[in-house]
N, C-alpha and C positions, 0 to 999 in steps of 0.2 A: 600533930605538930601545930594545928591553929585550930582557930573557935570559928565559928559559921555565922554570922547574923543576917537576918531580914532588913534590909535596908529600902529607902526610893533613893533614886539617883535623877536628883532635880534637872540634868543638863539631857537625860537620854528620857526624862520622862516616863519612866516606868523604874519596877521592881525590883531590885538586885540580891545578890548575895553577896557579901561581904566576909572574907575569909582575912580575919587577922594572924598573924605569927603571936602565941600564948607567950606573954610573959615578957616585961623588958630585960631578963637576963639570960635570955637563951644564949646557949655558942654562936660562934660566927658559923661555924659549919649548914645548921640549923635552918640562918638567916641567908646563907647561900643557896641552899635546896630550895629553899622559898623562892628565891630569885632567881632561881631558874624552872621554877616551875611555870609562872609565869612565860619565858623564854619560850620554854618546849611546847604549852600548852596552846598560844597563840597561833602559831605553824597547822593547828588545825582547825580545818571548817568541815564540818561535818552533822548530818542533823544527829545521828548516834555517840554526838563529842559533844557536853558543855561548854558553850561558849565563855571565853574570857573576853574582859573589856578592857580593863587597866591598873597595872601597877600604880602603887602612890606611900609615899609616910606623911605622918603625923603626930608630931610630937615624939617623934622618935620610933611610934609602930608601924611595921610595914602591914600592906594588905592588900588584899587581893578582889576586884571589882569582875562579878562574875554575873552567866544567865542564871537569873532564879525559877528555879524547876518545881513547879507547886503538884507536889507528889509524895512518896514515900521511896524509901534505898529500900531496893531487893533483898537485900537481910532482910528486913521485916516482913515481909509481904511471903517469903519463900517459909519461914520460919512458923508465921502467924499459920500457914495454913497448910503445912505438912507438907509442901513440897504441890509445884502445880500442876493440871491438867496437862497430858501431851501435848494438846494442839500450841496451848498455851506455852510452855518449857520450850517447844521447838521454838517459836516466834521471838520469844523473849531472849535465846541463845543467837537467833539470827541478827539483830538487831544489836546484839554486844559485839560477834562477831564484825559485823560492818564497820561498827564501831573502831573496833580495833585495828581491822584492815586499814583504815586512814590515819590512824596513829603512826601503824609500822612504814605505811608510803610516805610518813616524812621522816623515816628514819630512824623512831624513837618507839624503844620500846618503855612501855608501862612499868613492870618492875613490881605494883603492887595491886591486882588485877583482883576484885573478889567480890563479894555482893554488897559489903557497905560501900564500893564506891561506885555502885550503881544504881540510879535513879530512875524512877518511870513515873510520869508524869499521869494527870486526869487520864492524856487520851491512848493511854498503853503506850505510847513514845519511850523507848529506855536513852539513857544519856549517860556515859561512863564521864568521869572525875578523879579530882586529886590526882595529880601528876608531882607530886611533891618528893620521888624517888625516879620517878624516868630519868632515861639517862639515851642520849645519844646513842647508835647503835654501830655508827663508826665516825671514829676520832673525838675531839672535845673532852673535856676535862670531866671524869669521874668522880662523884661527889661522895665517893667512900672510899676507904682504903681498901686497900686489896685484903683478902682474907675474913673482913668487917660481913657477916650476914644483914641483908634488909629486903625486908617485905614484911609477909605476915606469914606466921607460919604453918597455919591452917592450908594457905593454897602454894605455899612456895618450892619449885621447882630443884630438883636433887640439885644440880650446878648451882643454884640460891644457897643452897643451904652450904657448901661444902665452898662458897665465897671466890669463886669460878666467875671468868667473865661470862656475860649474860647477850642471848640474842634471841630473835623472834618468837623460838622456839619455848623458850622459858616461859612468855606470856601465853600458848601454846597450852603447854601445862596445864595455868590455872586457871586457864577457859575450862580444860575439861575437869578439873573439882567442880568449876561453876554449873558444868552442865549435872553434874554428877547430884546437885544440889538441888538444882533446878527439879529435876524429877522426884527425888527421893524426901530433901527437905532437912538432909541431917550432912554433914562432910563424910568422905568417904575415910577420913582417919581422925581420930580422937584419942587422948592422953589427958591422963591424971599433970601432967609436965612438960613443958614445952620443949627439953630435951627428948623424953618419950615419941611427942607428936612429931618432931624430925627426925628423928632416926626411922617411923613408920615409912614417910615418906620416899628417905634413901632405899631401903629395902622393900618393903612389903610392897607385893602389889593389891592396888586399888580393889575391896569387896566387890565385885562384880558378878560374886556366884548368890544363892542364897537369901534368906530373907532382908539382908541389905540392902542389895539391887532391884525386891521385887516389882517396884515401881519403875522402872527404866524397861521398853523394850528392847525386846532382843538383838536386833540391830543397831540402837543407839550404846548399849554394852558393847560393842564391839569397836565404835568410834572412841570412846571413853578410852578403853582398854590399850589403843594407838593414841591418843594425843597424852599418856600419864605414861608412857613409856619410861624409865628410868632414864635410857638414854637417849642421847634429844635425836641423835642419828636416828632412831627407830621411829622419831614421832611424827608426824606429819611437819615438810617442810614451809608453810605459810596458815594462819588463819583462812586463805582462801580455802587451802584443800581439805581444811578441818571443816569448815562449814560446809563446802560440797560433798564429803563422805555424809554429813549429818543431812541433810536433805535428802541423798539416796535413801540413808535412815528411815526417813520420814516416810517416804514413799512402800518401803518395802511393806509394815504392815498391812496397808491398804488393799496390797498384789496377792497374798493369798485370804483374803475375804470375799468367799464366793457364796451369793445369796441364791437357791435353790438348788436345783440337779438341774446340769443343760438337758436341755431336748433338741428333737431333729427339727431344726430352722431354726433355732435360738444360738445365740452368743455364750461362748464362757472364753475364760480368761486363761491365758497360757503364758505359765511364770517361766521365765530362762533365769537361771541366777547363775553368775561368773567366780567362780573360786578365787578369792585371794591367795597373797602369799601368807603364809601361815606366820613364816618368821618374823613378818612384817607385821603382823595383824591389821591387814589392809582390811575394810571391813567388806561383807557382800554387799555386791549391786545389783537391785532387782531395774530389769527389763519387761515393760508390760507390755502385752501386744495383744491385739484383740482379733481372732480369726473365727471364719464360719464352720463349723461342722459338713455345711453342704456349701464349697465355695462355688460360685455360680461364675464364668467365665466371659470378659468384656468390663467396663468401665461401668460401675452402678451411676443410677439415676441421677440427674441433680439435685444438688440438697437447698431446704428452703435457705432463706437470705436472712442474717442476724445483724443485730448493730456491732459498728467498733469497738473496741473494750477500751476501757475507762483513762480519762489524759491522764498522763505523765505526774508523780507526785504523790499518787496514792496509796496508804501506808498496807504493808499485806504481811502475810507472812510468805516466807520463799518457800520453792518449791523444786523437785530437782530439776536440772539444767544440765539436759545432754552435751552441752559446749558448742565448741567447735566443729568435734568431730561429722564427720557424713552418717544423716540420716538414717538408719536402718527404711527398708521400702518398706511402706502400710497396702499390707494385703488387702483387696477385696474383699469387700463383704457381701451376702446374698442380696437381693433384692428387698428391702424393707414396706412395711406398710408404713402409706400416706399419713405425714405428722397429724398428729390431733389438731384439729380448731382449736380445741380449748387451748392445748399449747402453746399454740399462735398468737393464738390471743391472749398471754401473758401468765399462765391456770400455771401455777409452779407445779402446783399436785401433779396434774395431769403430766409435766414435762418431766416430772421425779418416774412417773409411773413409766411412760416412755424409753426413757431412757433405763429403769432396771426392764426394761424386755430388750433392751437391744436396739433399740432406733435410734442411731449416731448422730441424727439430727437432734434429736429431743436432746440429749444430753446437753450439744453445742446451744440450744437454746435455752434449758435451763441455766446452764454457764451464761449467758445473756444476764439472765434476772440478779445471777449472784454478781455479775458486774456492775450492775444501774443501782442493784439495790429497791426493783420494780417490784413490792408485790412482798419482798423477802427480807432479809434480814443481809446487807450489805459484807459481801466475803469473796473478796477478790482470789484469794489463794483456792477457796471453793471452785470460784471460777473458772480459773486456770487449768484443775483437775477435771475440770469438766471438757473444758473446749479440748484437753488432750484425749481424754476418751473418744468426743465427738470428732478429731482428727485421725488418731488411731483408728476408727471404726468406718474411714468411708468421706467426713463430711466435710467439704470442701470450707462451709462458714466458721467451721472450728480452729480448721490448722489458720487461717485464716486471722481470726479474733487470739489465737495463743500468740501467732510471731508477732502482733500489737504490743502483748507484752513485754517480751520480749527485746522488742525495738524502742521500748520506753523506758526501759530496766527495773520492772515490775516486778520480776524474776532475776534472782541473784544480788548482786551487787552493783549493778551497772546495766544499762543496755548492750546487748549482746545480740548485733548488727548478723553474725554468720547465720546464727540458729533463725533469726527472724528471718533472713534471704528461704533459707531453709523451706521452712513452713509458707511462703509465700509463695514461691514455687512449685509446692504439692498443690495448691490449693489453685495457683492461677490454670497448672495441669488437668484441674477437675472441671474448667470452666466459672471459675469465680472472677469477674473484671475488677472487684476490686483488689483481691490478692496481686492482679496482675497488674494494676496501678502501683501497689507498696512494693510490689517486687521493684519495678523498675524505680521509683524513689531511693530503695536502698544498696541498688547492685553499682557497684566502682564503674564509673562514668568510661 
């Protein structure tokens, strides 16, 4: 519906985008969507949203004063290289999801959801655009007629297409084409015809078996498989729950990769996974718990002292987030041998090595280095997985450095004040005074 230019904006002093309305003889309908795209887009701030600055004509053309995102749209980048690495696909799903979650908290759904209108910038920052079809998601004036299909029809929604009113659920959908894309690098349905491509849509379900899918773990098939539901009743009911089944996702592969045979005094890993509903195709969630073979009976030792995890702001990928709910209890672990010097002293190797024998501390202090970025290559979500190990396994500086994030909303969407009380309380339980310093900062006065 409009042309894009690189503009400066002499009064804000810096760069812009400049989205014009193509052509002085569009409909008024056209020039209306325009004008309130504007409207709709405004209502959000968000760093996962494009900022808008200001409407304005000239000479008759309207246009649109936006942030200029010095990057390339996810079409290219997804396409250019076959679809991207997991780690990568999750982050970049996470980061659109967020996105969107604050589009729908003011009300408004998207409508045209899909990789060209999502940006990522130099520093992996994605930023979704063009709201030039959102539409309110209750009450306010509809900028199509009923019956009228619009989106795009690659990722659009069975109720899209059949010209159905439209709610959260719809963008819902074609997050999960997005994610489907994300991995794979191709759309999950194609046609010689754009009536072919939507009738796929209505009927077929999403390739999920087979050489289509070989790219997608097995658990992120199963989210996919729930958010492309046909019917939006069966899909997940918010981008929140979509993103928190795909973190469990995330998480599950990780739970059965077990690196040697346990032995007697050594740690291994024991999966519980919880049966969905099938009808629902709720996806599994893997539970990680780390127990001894010889559990040794009484309170282990104290574990060394780690720094804070990293302030507030800093870009990660998510990770799962048990929520709200009450803690499962972290078992006991044997008695471990005394962390490494080298460790201590910052030796990543030594603290990787450590931590694959089982010393809950060495993990928690590896998770250190991947938070400072000391020594390593800066990876907070690394981090995260680490100080949960070193929490799950005994170490009081872990659970300790996880509710940090937690309480900064490093993890998820937000800070998420219950789970951080949580983990500060395990941790001020093992004897750690700073946990028991954050405990009391964050427990209701």
């Amino acid at each position: 519906m409009g042309v894009v230019y690189e503009a400066y904006d002499r009064v804000l002093e810096e760069r812009v985008a400049i989205k014009v309305l193509r052509g002085h003889g569009v409909d008024e309908s056209a020039a209306r969507r325009f004008r309130a795209e504007i409207k709709l887009a405004r209502k959000v701030s968000h760093r996962n949203v494009c900022r808008i600055h200001d409407y304005g004509q000239d000479q008759g053309v309207e246009y649109i004063s936006m942030q200029f995102v010095e990057g390339a749209d996810l079409r290219a980048r997804v396409r250019d290289r076959g679809g991207l690495p997991p780690a990568e696909a999750h982050e970049v799903a996470q980061q659109i999801a967020a996105g969107l979650q604050a589009v729908h908290e003011e009300g408004i759904v998207h409508r045209d959801l899909k990789t060209a209108n999502v940006m990522i910038d130099s520093q992996g920052v994605v930023r979704l655009m063009d709201f030039g079809i959102a539409k309110a998601s209750a009450g306010g004036e509809s900028l199509t007629a009923t019956g009228n299909i619009v989106g795009t029809p690659d990722y659009m929604s069975p109720e899209q297409i059949r010209g159905e009113a439209v709610d959260a659920r719809s963008d819902v959908y074609s997050l999960g084409v997005i994610v489907f894309e994300l991995f794979t690098g191709r759309l999950p349905f194609t046609s010689d015809s754009a009536v072919g491509l939507l009738m796929k849509h209505l009927q077929e379900a999403p390739p999920l078996e087979g050489p289509e899918a070989e790219g997608i773990p097995a658990p992120v098939r199963a989210v996919i498989r729930t958010a492309m539901a046909k019917d939006r009743e069966h899909r997940y009911k918010s981008v929140f729950d979509f993103s928190n089944a795909l973190r469990a996702a995330r998480a599950a592969p990780t739970a059965v990769a077990v690196v040697g045979a346990p032995r007697p005094g050594r740690l291994h890993r024991a999966v519980f996974i919880g049966a969905s509903l099938a009808a629902l195709a709720v996806p599994v969630v893997i539970w990680i718990t780390w127990k001894a073979l010889a559990p040794v009976p009484g309170p282990r030792p104290g574990a060394t002292s780690t720094t804070m995890a990293a302030a507030p702001g800093t870009t990660m990928r998510t990770i799962e987030s048990h929520g709200p709910a009450e803690t499962p209890p972290v078992p006991h672990i044997a008695p471990q041998a005394a962390l490494d010097p080298a460790c201590a002293a910052d030796d990543a190797g030594a603290c990787r090595r450590g931590c694959e024998a089982g010393i809950a501390a060495a993990c928690s202090r590896l998770g250190v280095l991947y938070n400072s970025g000391r020594g390593i290559g800066k990876d907070v979500a690394q981090a995260a997985e680490l100080y949960e190990k070193g929490c799950t396994g005994g170490d009081a500086a872990g659970c300790n450095n996880l509710g940090t994030l937690y309480e900064f909303g490093l993890i998820g969407f937000g800070p998420d004040i219950a789970r951080a009380a949580q983990l500060y309380r395990q941790a001020c339980a093992r004897g750690d005074a700073r946990a028991c310093a954050n405990l009391g900062r964050v427990s209701p006065r």
